[in-house]
N, C-alpha and C positions, 0 to 999 in steps of 0.2 A: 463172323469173328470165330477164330480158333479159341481151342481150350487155353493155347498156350496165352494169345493176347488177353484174354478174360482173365489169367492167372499174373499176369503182370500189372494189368488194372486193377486188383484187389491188391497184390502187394504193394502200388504206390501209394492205393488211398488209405492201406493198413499202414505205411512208412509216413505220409503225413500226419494221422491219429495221433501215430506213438508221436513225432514230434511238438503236436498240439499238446499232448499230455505231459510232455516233459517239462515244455517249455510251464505249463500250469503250475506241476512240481517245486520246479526253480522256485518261480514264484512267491510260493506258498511257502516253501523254503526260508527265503528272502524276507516276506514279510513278519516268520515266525524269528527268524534272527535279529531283525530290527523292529518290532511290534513297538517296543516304548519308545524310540526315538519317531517312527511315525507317527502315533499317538500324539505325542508331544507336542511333533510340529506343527499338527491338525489343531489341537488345545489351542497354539501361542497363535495361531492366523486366525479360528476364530476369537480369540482373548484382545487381540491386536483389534479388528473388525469392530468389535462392541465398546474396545475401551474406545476408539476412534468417533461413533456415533455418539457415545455419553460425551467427550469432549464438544461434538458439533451443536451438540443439544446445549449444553452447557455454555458454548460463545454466543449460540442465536438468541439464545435468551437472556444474556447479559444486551447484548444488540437492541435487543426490541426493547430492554427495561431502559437501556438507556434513549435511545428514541422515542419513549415515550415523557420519559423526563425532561429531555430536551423543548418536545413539542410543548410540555405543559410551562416551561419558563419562557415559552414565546409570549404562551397567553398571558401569566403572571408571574416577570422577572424576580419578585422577593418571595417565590416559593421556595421555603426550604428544605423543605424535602426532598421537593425536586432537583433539586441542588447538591444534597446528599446523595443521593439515590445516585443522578450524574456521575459526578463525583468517584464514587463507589464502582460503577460499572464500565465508564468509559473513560479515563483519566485525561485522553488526549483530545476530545472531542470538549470534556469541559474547559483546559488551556482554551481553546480555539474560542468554545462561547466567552470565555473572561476577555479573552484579546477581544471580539467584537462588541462587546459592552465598551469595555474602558478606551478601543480606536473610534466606535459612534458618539460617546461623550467626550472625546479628545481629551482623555485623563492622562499624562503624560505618569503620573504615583501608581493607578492601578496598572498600569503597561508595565510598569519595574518590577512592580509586584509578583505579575507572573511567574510561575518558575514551569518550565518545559527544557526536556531533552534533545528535543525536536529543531533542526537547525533550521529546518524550513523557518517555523514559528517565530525561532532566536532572532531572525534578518526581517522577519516583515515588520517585529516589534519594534526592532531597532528603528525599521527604516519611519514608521508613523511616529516614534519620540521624536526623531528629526525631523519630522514634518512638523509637529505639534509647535515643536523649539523653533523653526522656522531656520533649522539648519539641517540642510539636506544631507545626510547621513548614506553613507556609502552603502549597498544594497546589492547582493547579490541578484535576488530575482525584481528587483526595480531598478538596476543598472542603468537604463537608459533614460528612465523616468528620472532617476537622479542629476543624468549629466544635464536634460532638459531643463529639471527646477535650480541649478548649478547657473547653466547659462544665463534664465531667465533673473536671475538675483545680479549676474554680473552686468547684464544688460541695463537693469534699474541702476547701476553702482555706475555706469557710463562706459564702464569699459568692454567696451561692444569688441575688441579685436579678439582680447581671451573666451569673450564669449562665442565669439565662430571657430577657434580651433576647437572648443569642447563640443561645438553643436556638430564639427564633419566627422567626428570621430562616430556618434550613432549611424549605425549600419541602413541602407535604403531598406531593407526587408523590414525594419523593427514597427510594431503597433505604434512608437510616438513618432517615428518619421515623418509624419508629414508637419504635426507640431513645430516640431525641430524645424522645417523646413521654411515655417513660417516666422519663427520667431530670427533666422540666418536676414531675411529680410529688413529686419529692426536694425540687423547689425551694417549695413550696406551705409554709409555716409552720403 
């Protein structure tokens, strides 16, 4: 190699330096003009972070208290504590235990009783008063279960023709389909 290439090798890798250096500069620059908003933002994502696992900490253990209040009015339904504590921790989970007490004792007063936000909840209540009442109550998620106890009431009533237009209307796919299918047999003269 000539002097001359050796002199243009150093000043590339002297023209990279200075731009590594600059670029540092800027930098430094950069974070010394925005120190407290970086700061900050550093602050609010770990802030965000911590309040976020105090929150988790905070559900799981409402979860577990209430699951364990749960399990303990399996053992002993007139626990009141357990019942409070319930209560207290999971509000929707105790609706649900109240509906399966008062739908396994077919209480048709504690069923009313209930109060839930929950529409799921609102329709299955409804739909077990009508069962309870022995008048099948229109039901969103027991719709077909209802057209069945529908038919099968009309079929007892004799009039077996209105009960096969309500029985083709359940869909072949539905879980009482085959139900359905057997009780269409009743209706055949």
């Amino acid at each position: 190699m000539s002097l001359k290439d050796e002199l243009n090798v150093v000043k590339q890798e002297l023209s990279s330096d200075e731009k590594l250096l600059e670029q540092a500069f800027h930098l430094e620059k950069f974070f010394k003009k925005n120190k407290t908003i970086i700061i900050g933002g550093a602050a609010l994502l770990i802030g965000a972070f911590i309040g976020y696992k105090i929150y988790d900490y905070v559900q799981n253990s409402k979860l577990e208290a209430a699951n364990s209040a749960l399990l303990a009015l399996q053992k002993d339904p007139k626990n009141s504590a357990a019942i409070s504590k319930l209560k207290e921790n999971n509000p929707k989970l105790y609706n649900l235990y109240e509906y399966s007490i008062a739908a396994n004792s077919s209480n048709a007063k504690a069923l009313s009783s209930i109060k839930t936000g929950d529409d799921f909840l609102k329709d299955v209540i409804a739909y077990h008063k009508g069962v309870i009442a022995e008048k099948p109550a229109d039901s969103v998620y027991y719709k077909n279960l209802t057209l069945v106890e529908k038919a099968y009431k009309l079929i007892k009533a004799g009039k077996k023709k209105e009960a096969k237009n309500i029985l083709e209307t359940i869909p072949k796919n539905s879980a009482v389909a085959g139900v359905a299918s057997l009780l269409e047999h009743f209706t055949i003269k």
